[in-house]
N, C-alpha and C positions, 0 to 999 in steps of 0.2 A: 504494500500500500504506500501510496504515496505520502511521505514527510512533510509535504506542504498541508494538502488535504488535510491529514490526522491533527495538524496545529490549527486550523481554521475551522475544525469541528471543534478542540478543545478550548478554543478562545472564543469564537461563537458560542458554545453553552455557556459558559462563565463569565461570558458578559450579558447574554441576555437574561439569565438568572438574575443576575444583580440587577439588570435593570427593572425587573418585574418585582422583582422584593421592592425595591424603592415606589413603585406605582401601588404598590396593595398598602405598603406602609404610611404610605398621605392619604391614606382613604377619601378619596377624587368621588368616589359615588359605583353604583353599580354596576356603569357601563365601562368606566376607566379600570374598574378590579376587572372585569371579566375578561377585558382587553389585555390584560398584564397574566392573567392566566392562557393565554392564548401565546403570548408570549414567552410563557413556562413551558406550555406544550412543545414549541419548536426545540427551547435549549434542550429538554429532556429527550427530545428525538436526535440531535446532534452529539449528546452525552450517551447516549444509550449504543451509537454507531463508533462514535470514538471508543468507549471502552471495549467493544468488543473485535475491532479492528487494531489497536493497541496492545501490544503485548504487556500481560501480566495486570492489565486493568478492567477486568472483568468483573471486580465490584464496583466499578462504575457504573457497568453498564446496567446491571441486576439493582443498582439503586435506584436507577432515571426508570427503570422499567416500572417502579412501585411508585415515582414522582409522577412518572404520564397518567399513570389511574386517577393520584392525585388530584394531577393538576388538571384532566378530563372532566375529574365531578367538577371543579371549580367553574369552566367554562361553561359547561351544563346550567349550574345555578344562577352564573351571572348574566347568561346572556340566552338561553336558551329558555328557560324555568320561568313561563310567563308571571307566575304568584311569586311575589316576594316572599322567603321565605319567615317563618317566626322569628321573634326575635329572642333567644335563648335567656337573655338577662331579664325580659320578663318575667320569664314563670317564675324566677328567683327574689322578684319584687324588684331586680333593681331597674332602671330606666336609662337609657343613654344618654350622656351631655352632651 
C-alpha cells in the first residue's frame, strides 16, 4: 500500500475527529451536531481503512468499527429522527440552562 495514501487516511481521521468533537462541543443546535457526526462517520471510515491497511494497527481499525455504529446512531438522531428526542435530564427533575 501506498505511504502517501496510509498518511492521508491517518491525518484525514485525526483531523476530522477533532474537528467534529469541536462542533458537538459548542452545541450549535441539532443540525450542526448531526453534521459533525457525519463528519465522524467519514474519519471513522478513513481510521477503520488505515488501521487495517497498516501494519500492526488493527486496533485501530476494530475501534473506528464500534465508533461508525456510534457515530451512525448519532447521525440517525440528528438529522434523520424526525421527533426530537426526550430530554434525559428531565425525568431526573433537572432542566437545561
Amino acid at each position: 500500500m501506498s505511504d502517501t495514501l496510509l498518511t492521508v487516511l491517518q491525518y484525514y481521521g485525526a483531523g476530522a475527529a477533532t474537528l467534529a468533537a469541536l462542533v458537538v462541543s459548542l452545541n450549535l443546535g441539532r443540525r450542526w451536531t448531526g453534521w459533525a457526526f457525519v463528519v465522524f462517520v467519514t474519519s471513522s471510515i478513513a481510521l477503520i481503512a488505515w488501521g487495517f491497511l497498516q501494519p500492526d494497527s488493527e486496533g485501530i481499525g476494530w475501534q473506528n468499527i464500534a465508533l461508525l455504529i456510534i457515530n451512525a446512531i448519532g447521525v440517525y438522531r440528528y438529522l434523520i429522527l424526525k421527533v426530537k428526542p426526550d430530554n434525559p435530564n428531565e425525568t431526573r427533575g433537572e432542566t437545561e440552562q
